[in-house]
C-alpha positions, -999 to 999 in steps of 0.1 A, spaced: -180 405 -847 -184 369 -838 -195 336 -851 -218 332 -828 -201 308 -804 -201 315 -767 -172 327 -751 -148 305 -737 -138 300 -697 -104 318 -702 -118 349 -724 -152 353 -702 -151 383 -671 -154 363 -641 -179 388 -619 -174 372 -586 -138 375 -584 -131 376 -542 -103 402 -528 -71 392 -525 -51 399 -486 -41 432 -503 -69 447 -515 -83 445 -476 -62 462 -456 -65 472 -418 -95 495 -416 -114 486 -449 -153 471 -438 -181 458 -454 -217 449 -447 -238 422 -458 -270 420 -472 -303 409 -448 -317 377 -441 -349 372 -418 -346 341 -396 -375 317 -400 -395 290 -388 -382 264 -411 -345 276 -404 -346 270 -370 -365 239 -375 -336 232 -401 -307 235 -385 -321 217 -350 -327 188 -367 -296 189 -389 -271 195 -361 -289 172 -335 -296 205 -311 -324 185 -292 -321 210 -262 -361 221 -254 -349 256 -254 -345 253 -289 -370 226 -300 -399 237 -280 -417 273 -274 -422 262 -242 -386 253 -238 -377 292 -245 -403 308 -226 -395 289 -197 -362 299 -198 -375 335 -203 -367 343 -238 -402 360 -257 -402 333 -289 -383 309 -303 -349 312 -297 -322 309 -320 -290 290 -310 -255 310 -314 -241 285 -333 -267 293 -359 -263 330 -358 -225 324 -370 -238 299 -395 -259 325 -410 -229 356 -408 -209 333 -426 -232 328 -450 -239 362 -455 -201 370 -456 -196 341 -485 -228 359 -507 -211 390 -509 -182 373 -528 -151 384 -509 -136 352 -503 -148 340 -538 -116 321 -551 -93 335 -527 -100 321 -493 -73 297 -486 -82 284 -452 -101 297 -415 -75 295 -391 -93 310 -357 -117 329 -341 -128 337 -307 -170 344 -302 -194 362 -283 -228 361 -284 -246 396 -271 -284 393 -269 -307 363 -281 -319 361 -316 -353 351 -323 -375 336 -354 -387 368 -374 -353 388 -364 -339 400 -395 -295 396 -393 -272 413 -412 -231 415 -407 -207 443 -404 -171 435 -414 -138 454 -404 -105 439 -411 -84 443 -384 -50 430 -394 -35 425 -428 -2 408 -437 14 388 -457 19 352 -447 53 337 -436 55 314 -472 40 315 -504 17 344 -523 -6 346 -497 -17 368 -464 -31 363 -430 -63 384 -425 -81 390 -393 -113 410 -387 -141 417 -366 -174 405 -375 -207 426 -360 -238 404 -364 -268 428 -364 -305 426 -355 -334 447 -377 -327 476 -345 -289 476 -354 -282 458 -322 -252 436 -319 -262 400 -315 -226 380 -316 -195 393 -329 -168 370 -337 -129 375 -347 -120 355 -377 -83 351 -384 -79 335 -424 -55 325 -447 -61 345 -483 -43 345 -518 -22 374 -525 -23 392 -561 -12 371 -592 23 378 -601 
């Protein structure tokens, strides 16, 4: 029974507790939820990055350049993943530090396309000092048609279990 005050910080469940470098081993993968690219995201992240390239800005910039739609730059497609990635509370609290990554980006990704990620850790060990582990994985960034848009590597630095 209580007395009807609220539980305090150190006594409530935290529910978004992230995974520590051992609970991800080599071979353990995820996936994301959705997230349909829009008109005001582009428009969003243009402006806010300073992206003034017409192939990006314009319509007419893309379809010059051959693309059918607006066009959607990499940079925002990893943006996005990472986004993703952080809603799905893996890192939540653990995530130390992003050390690296190499990208590629596969086919264009246009307004209306509807991204989701695919995570598989690749590598798993602990870290040279400290409580902590190195993480590496491989990041699949889908389309609605399951059709890899960018993949990217990510190498990070994550807490280890309490001791």
């Amino acid at each position: 029974m209580t007395d009807g005050a609220a539980p305090s910080h150190a006594t409530a469940e935290l529910l978004a507790r992230g995974r520590t470098f051992e609970e991800t081993p080599a071979g353990f993968s995820f996936r994301t939820s959705g997230r349909t690219v829009t008109e005001t995201d582009l428009v969003t992240f243009v402006n806010w990055g300073g992206y003034n390239e017409p192939l990006f800005r314009e319509a007419s910039g893309a379809q010059e350049a051959g693309y059918a739609g607006r066009l959607i730059p990499g940079a925002m497609v990893y943006a996005l993943a990472e986004g993703l990635i952080m809603q799905t509370n893996v890192l939540h609290g653990t995530g130390l530090a992003f050390l690296r990554m190499e990208l590629s980006i596969a086919r264009p990704v246009h307004v209306g396309d509807t991204l989701h990620a695919v995570v598989q850790i690749t590598e798993s060990r602990p870290a040279s000092k400290g409580n902590r582990g190195v993480v590496t994985s491989r990041v699949s960034v889908r389309n609605q048609h399951d059709e890899e848009v960018l993949h990217y590597t990510p190498t990070r630095l994550i807490r280890g279990k309490e001791q």
